[in-house]
C-alpha atoms as one frame of an Amber mdcrd trajectory, in Angstrom:
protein
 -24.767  22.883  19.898 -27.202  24.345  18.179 -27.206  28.352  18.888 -29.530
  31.364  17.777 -26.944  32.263  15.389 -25.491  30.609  13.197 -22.902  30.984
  10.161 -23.259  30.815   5.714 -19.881  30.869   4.044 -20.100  32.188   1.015
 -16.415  32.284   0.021 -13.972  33.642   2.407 -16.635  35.771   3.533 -18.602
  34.668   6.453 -22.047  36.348   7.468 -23.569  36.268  10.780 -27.238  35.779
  10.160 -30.039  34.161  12.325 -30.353  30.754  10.812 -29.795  26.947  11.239
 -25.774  25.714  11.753 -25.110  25.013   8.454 -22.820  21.545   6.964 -19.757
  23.306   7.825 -20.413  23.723  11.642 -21.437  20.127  11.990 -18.386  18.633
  10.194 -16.162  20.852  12.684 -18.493  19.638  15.501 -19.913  16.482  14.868
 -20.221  15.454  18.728 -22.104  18.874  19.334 -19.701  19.287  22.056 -20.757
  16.231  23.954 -17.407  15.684  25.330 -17.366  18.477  27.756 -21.059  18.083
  29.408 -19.839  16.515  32.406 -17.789  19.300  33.259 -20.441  21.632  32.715
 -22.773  19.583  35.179 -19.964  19.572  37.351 -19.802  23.299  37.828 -23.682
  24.130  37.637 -24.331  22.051  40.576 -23.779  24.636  43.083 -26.303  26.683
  41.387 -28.623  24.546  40.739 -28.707  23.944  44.672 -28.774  27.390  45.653
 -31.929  27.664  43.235 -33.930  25.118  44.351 -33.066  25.556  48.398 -33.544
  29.414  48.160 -37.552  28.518  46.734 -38.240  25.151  48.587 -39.176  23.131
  45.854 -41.095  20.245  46.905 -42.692  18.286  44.216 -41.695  19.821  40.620
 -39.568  22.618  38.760 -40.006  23.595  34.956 -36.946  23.949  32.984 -35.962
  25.522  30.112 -32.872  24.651  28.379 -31.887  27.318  24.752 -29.788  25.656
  22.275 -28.814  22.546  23.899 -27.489  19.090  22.766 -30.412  17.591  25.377
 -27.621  16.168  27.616 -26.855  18.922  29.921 -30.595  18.716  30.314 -30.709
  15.526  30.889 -28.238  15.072  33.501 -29.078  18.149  35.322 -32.286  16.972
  35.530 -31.267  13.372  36.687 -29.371  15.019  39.677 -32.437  17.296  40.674
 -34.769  14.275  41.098 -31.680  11.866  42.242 -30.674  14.151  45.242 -33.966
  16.407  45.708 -36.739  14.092  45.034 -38.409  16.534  42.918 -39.938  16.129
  38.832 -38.425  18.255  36.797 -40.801  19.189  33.854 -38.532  19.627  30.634
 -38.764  22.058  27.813 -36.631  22.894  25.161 -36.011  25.511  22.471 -33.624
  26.121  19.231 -33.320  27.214  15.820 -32.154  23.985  14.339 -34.465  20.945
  13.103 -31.479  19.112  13.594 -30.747  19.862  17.674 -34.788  19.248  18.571
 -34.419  15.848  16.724 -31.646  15.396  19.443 -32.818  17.013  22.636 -35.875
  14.577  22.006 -34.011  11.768  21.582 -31.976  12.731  24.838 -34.947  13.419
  26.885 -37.432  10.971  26.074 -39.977  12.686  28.645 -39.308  16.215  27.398
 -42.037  17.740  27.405 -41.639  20.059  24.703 -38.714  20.833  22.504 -39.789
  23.623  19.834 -38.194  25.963  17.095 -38.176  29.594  19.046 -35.965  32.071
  18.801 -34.904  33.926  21.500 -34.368  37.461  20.352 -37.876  37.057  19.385
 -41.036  36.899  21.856 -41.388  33.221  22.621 -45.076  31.399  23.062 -44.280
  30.987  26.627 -46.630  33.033  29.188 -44.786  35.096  31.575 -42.615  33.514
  34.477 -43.791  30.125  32.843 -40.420  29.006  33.771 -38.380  28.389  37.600
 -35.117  28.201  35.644 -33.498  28.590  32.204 -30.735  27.037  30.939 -28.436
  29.435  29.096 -25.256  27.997  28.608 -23.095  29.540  26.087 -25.598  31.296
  24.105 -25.666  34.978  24.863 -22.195  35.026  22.559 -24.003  33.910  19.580
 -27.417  35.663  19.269 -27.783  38.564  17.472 -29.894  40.729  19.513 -27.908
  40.283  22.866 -30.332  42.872  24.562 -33.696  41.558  22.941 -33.109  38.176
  24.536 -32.245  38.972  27.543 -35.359  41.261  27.996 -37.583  37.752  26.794
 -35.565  35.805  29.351 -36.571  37.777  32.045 -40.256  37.707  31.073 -40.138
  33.933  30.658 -38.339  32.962  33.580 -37.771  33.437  37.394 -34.344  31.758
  37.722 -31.635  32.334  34.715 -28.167  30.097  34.975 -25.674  31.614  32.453
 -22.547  30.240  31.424 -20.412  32.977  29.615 -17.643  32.671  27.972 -15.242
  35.678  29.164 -13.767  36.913  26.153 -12.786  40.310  26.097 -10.293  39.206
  28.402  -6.913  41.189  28.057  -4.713  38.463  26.316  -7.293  37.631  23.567
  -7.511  41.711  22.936  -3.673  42.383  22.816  -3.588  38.907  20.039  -6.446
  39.960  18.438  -4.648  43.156  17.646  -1.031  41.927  17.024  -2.798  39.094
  14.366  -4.873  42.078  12.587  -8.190  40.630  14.254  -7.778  37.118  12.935
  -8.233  35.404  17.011 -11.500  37.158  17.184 -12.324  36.197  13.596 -11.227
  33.077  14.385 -13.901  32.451  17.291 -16.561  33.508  14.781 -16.044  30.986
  12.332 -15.537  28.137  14.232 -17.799  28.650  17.555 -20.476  31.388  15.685
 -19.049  33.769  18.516 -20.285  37.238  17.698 -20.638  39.160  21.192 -17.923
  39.372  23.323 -17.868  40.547  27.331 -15.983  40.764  30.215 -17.500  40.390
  33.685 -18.295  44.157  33.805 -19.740  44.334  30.427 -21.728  41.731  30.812
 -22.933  42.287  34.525 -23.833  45.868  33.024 -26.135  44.340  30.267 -27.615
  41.608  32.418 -28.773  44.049  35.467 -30.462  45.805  33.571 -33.332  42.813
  32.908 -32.228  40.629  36.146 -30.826  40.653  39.801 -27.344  38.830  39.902
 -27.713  36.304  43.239 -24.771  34.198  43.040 -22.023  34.181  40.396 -18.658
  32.098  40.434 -15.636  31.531  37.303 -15.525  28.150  36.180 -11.842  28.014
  36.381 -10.842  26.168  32.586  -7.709  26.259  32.859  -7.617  23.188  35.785
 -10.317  21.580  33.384  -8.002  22.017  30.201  -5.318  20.091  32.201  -7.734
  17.551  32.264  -6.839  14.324  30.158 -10.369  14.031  28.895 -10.589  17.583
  27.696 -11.176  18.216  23.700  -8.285  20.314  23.981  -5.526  18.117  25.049
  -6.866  15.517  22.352  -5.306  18.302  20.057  -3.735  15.894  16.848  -0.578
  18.502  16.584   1.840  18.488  19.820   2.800  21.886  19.266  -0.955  23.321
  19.890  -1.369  20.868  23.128   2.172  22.475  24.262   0.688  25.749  24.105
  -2.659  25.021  25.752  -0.549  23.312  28.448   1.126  26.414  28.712  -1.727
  28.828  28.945  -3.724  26.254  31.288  -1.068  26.496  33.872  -0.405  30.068
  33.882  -4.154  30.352  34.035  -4.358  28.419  37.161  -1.718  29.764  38.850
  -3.121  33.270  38.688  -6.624  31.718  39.283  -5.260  30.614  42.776  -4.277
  34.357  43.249  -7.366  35.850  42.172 -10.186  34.006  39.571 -11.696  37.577
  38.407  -8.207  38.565  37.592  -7.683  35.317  35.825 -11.222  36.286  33.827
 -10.052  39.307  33.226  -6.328  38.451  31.748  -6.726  35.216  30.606 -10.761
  34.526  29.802 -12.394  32.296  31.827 -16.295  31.314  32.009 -18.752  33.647
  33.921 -20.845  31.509  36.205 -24.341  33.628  37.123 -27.717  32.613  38.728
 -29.757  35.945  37.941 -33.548  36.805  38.990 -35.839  37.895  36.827 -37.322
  41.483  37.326 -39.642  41.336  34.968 -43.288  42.386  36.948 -46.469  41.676
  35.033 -48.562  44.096  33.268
């Protein structure tokens, strides 16, 4: 999906810089992770309910969904009106011509899907939003900080979905391979923050107030015959993420923040904005 940061190779070097996805990203991606939206509507529902039961929405909710394929949008916005009755007014934003020409196509009744960036201040007015989508996108902007402060002056409601991944296994590889797993992650998935729950709760409370928060538990959705993962073309690499996927889940049964914090997981947060006006 398109992010608000994106990668240029020039070489072997590659440069983090706050641009479009170049060629490269989309010929490693070309489904802009389409494959695994179900799942991620499958563990935002809980959220999204606590959201709109906490405030009593009756007859709309404006939604903002950052660097998004349109489909998680879509969906999640399908299962709002489906079970709740209620209009959800749709709104989009990314740094990619390419992505808008997509979230419109996947939400024909968007309302608007513009080119903002984030770590910038946005056209919005203040609180213009009940809830922002921000799934998997803290990771890649540049200015973690910067958006998070224009998040919390856009929005009431934030759901993030963050990848975990200063976890303790990726650390101890990244340092026995000479930093290539972290390097790794940059190159192919543009990830150029990393957190762990503590890190990240740190950052976040300082703009929001954290009112529900889960772990998505991967590792049973990894097992999963329709994950990307096990469609893996070289036996070997399924073996291993067979491997890790069941470890993973047995020590999520024991404890799912110690599972985070060994073996990564994603951070599951619905956070209220403190931002007060002026």
């Amino acid at each position: 999906m398109g992010k608000h940061s994106s990668a240029i190779f020039k070489g072997a070097k590659y440069i983090i810089s706050n641009m479009d996805y170049n060629d490269e990203y989309y010929k490693q991606h070309p489904d802009l992770h389409e494959d695994d939206v179900e799942w991620k509507v499958e563990i935002c529902r809980s959220f999204i309910d606590f959201v709109i039961l906490k405030n009593k929405f009756e007859k709309q909710i404006s939604i903002l969904d950052i660097g998004g394929n349109g489909l998680f949008l879509a969906k999640i916005s399908y299962y709002i009106t489906s079970k709740y009755g209620i209009k959800v007014n749709k709104y989009s934003i990314d740094l990619d011509e390419k992505i808008i020409v997509i979230q419109r196509r996947n939400n024909i009744d968007i309302i608007e899907a513009s080119k903002e960036d984030i770590c910038q201040k946005t056209h919005f007015e203040n609180k213009q939003f009940d809830l922002v989508l921000c799934n998997d996108i803290i990771e890649h902007v540049i200015d973690d900080r910067v958006a998070l402060k224009e998040l919390s002056r856009i929005s009431k409601f934030v759901y993030f979905k963050q990848p975990l991944e200063k976890a303790l296994l990726l650390t101890v590889l990244n340092f026995l391979t000479f930093g290539y797993v972290y390097k790794k992650l940059e190159t192919d998935l543009g990830h150029i923050n990393r957190y762990n729950r503590r890190v990240f709760d740190l950052m976040v409370n300082d703009f929001f107030i954290i009112e529900k928060y889960s772990f998505a538990n991967c590792f049973a959705y990894l097992l999963r015959k329709e994950c990307p993962s096990m469609k893996a073309t070289h036996s070997i690499i399924r073996i291993l993420y067979s491997v890790y996927s069941i470890l993973g889940l047995i020590l999520n049964k024991t404890s799912p923040e110690l599972a985070a914090y060994i073996m990564s997981d994603f951070y599951l947060v619905i956070a209220k904005s403190k931002y007060e006006d002026s």
